[in-house]
C-alpha positions in Angstrom: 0.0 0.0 0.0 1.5 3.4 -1.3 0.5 6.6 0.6 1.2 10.2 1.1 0.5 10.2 4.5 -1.9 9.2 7.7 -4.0 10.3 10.5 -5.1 8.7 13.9 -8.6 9.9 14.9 -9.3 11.2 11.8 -13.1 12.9 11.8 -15.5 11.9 10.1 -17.4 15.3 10.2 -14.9 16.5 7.4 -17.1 14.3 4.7 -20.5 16.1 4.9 -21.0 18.4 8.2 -20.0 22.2 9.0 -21.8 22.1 12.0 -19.2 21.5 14.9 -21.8 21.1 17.6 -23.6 18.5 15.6 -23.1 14.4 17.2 -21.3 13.9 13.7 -18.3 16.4 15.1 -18.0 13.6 17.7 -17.7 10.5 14.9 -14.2 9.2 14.2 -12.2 6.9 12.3 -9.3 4.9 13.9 -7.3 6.2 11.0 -7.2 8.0 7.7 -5.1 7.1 4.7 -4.3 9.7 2.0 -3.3 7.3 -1.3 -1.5 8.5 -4.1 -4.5 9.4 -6.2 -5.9 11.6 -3.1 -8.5 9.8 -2.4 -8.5 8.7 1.6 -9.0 5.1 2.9 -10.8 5.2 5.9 -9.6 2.4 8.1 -11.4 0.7 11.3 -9.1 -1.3 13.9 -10.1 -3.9 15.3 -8.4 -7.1 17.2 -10.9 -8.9 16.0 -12.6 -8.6 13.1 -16.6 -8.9 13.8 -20.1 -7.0 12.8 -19.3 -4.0 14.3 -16.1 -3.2 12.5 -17.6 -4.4 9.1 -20.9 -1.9 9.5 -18.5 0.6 10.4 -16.3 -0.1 7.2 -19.4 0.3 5.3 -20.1 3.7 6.6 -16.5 4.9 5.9 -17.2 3.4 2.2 -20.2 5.3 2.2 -18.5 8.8 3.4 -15.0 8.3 1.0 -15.6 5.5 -1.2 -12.6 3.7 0.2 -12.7 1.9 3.3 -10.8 -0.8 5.0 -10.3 -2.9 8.2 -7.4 -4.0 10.4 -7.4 -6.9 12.5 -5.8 -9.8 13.9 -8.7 -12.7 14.4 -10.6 -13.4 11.3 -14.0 -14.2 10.7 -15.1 -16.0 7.5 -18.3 -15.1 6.3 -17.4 -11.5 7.7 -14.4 -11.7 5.7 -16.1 -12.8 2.5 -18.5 -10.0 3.2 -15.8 -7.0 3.7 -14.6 -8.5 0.0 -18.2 -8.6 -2.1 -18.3 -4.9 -0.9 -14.8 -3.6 -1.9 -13.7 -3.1 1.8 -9.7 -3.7 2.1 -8.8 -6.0 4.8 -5.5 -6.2 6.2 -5.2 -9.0 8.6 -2.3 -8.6 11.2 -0.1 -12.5 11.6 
């Protein structure tokens, strides 16, 4: 994975809110990925990857278009799912 650079925490109000006092100031992702064709990858960590990372995956997708998921215990059918909807996994060893 090439990038230009990263950021932990990165909110998720910078996609569609000027509002700072709205509860979308408050939503976060773990971390934010700028790639080399500037779009961002929106990443959820996780140790283990379950329905709560995946529906949060989905709602980075959503917001950027790119989305992905970190984790170190897999999860078959959530796996298989995170790969029918373009979400990037990266499974730690």
């Amino acid at each position: 994975l090439s990038f230009e650079k990263l950021e932990e925490e990165y909110p998720l109000s910078n996609f569609y809110s000027d509002d700072p006092f709205s509860r979308v100031a408050s939503e976060r992702a773990d971390l934010a990925i700028w790639l080399k064709d500037n779009s961002i990858l929106l990443i959820e960590i996780k140790p283990a990857l379950n329905y709560t990372a995946l529906g949060q995956a989905l709602a980075y997708k959503t917001l950027s278009g790119k989305a992905g998921i970190v984790y170190h215990k897999g999860n078959e059918i959530l796996e298989y799912a995170a790969i029918k909807h373009n979400i990037k996994l990266f499974k730690a060893k």
